[in-house]
LOSEVO-567283 format. One record per residue (C-alpha): x, y, z. Coordinates in steps of 0.05 Angstrom, whole numbers, plus 5000, padded with zeros to 4 digits. Each point is the difference from the previous one (the first is absolute). Layout:
# residues N
XYZ;...
//
This chain:
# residues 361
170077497723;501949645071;492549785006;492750235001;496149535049;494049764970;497449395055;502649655064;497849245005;501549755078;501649284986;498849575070;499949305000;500049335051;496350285058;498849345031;495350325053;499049435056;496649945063;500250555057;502949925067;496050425051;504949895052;505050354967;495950474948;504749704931;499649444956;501549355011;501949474966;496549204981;502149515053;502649544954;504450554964;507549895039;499349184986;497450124921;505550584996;505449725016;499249404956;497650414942;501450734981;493750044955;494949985066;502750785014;492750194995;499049745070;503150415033;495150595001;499450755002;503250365051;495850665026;506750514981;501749874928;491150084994;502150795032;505750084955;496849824942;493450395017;505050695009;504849714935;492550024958;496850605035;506550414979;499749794926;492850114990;500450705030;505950184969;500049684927;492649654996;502249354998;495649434983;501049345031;501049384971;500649285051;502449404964;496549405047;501249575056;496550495048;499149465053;503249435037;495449454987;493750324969;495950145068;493950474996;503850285052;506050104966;496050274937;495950475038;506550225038;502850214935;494050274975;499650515054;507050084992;499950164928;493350334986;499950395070;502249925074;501649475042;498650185073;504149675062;498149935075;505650475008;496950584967;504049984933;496550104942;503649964927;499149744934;501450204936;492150164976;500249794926;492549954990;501549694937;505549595024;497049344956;499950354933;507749884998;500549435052;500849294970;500749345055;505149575021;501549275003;498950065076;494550434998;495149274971;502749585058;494149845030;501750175067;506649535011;505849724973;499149684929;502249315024;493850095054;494450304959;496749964933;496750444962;499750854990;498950315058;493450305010;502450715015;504050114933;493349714963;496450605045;505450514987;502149834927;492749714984;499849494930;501550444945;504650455027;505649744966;502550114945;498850744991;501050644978;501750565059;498450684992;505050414960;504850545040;499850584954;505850414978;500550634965;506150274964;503250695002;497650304935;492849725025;499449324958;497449455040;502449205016;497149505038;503749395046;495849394989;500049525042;496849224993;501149535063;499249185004;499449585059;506649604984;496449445051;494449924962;501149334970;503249695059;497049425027;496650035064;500049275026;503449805061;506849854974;500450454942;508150024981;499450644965;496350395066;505349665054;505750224961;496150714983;500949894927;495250474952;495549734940;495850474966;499249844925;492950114998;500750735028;504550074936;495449794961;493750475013;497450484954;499350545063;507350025003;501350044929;500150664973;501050074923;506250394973;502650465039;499050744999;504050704987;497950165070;500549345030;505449695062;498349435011;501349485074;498749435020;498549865080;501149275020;502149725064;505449454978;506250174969;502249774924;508650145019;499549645064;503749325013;504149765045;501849314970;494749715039;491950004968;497350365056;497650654999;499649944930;495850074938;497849364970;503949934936;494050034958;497450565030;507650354992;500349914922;491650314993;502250545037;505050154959;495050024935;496050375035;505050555020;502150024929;492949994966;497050545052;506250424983;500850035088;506750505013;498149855082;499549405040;498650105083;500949475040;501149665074;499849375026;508549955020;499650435052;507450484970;498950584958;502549944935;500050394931;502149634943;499149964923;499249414972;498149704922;493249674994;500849524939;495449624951;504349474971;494249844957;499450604958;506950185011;497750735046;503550235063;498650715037;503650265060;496350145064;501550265057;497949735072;499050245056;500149545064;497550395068;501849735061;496749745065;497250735023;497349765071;501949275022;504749845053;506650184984;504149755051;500049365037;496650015075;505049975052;496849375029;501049574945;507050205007;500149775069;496349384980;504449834939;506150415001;502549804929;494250394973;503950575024;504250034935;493750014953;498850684979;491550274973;499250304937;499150765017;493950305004;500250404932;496350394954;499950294931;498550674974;498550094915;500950744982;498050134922;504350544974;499450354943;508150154964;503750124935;503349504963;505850084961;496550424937;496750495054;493849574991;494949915056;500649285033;496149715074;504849635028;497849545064;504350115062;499849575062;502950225064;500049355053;499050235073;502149585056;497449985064;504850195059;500450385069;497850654963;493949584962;499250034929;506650324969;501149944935;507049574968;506950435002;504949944943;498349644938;493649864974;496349714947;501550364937;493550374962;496149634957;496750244937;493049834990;497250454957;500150124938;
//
């Protein structure tokens, strides 16, 4: 059997929506972005949303759910710099329309869109840079109120061939929770993650896992990440208590953001401790609607940033297959197609991909 499609999952990540430019009916991007850029890679998030890739992925989503019923799944940092205009921007964006002086109209109307949706490092900036504010902003404490996180989103059901029935699970943490908020927190300028009391909550902690069971895990930092540097990533704490957790709660999926390049990778959670490992796969979306190239003016300003290059503007989509393994038994295996963002919009990755994935039984 080639494969019997049971569920699409439209993986989007990294939005960054910023402010509007009226003038010119796009996105644009924080004034201080080119200066904190080109010193640092990590401020990316500045540079905004840009009014195309929102069209391309509105007709990329529009397609899937008509075609294969896909269910969406957005893995944080849906604003620059946490703005209730940024919030409500991607609010409309995701859960309806966003209309435009010029007449457009679009968005990718997920009425649900926060039952899979967990936030972002940038999304609590209250408003500015981290070395210039303090605090959560206001708008994620309105959008994602106390309590949200951690949680249990609503299961995607799936249902079999010969008529027996799964379920995809899916628990989500805000991996900014325990962050501090003061002025000159280390761990929020160089967009490091610390969670361990998200781990640590009964509502994410679901008993031994069932015959019917897949479970995922939604979190906007990512545990393969580095770079050498400490940025960007997990705080080590936080790294080894995910990895119990992934190996206690029996988690085959883990869907993340936060680097801006799609990635699928497996990778062995350990527990030194008790001497346990499991192997889990994760899946790392891209930036679906920021800025992905530089503007021509900062060129002209500062030629040498010529030669940098943007992440992309990339996206990934989960199809859960049902197959045959090698004694003709019946197998889901999770396959992830990564679409890139070009002339043509959304089109999904040529040539090799990442290989299948069984996760179930």
């Amino acid at each position: 059997m080639f494969g019997y499609h049971l569920a699409t999952l439209i993986h989007i990540s990294d939005l960054h929506f910023g402010d509007m430019d009226p003038s010119r009916n796009d996105g644009t991007y924080d004034a201080d972005a080119p200066r904190y850029w080109k010193h640092a890679k990590i401020f990316q998030g500045l540079l905004g949303h840009t009014v195309q890739a929102m069209k391309d992925l509105d007709r990329l989503v529009k397609h899937l759910v008509d075609e294969e019923g896909a269910y969406l799944i957005t893995t944080g940092d849906l604003t620059c710099v946490g703005k209730a205009t940024q919030f409500a921007m991607a609010g409309m964006f995701l859960g309806g329309e966003v209309h435009f002086p010029s007449g457009d109209a679009f968005g990718l109307r997920c009425r649900d869109w926060k039952g899979r949706c967990v936030g972002g490092n940038h999304d609590h900036w209250n408003e500015a840079l981290p070395l210039l504010s303090s605090g959560t902003s206001a708008a994620y404490l309105r959008t994602f109120p106390a309590g949200t996180f951690p949680a249990m989103a609503p299961d995607v059901p799936l249902r079999l061939s010969d008529g027996r029935r799964l379920r995809v699970r899916f628990a989500m943490v805000d991996s900014d929770a325990d962050v501090a908020t003061g002025r000159m927190s280390i761990r929020r300028n160089a967009a490091r993650g610390k969670f361990s009391s998200q781990l640590a909550s009964p509502e994410i902690h679901m008993g031994p896992r069932q015959p019917d069971e897949i479970r995922t895990l939604l979190i906007h930092h990512s545990p393969t990440y580095h770079d050498g540097s400490s940025a960007l990533r997990m705080h080590g704490n936080c790294r080894q208590a995910l990895d119990v957790y992934l190996i206690d709660q029996e988690i085959s999926v883990v869907m993340t953001g936060h680097i801006h390049e799609a990635e699928v990778r497996a990778f062995r959670a350990t527990d030194p401790a008790r001497g346990r490992t499991r192997e889990v796969l994760e899946a790392r979306s891209g930036t679906a609607t920021q800025r992905d190239k530089i503007p021509a003016k900062w060129r002209v300003k500062d030629p040498h940033l010529a030669r940098w290059q943007l992440p992309r503007n990339a996206v990934l989509v989960h199809r859960l297959v049902e197959s045959e393994d090698e004694s003709g038994g019946t197998v889901v295996e999770w396959r992830t197609t990564p679409y890139w963002r070009g002339n043509r919009g959304f089109v999904p990755l040529r040539g090799q991909l990442p290989p299948p994935r069984r996760v179930w039984p």
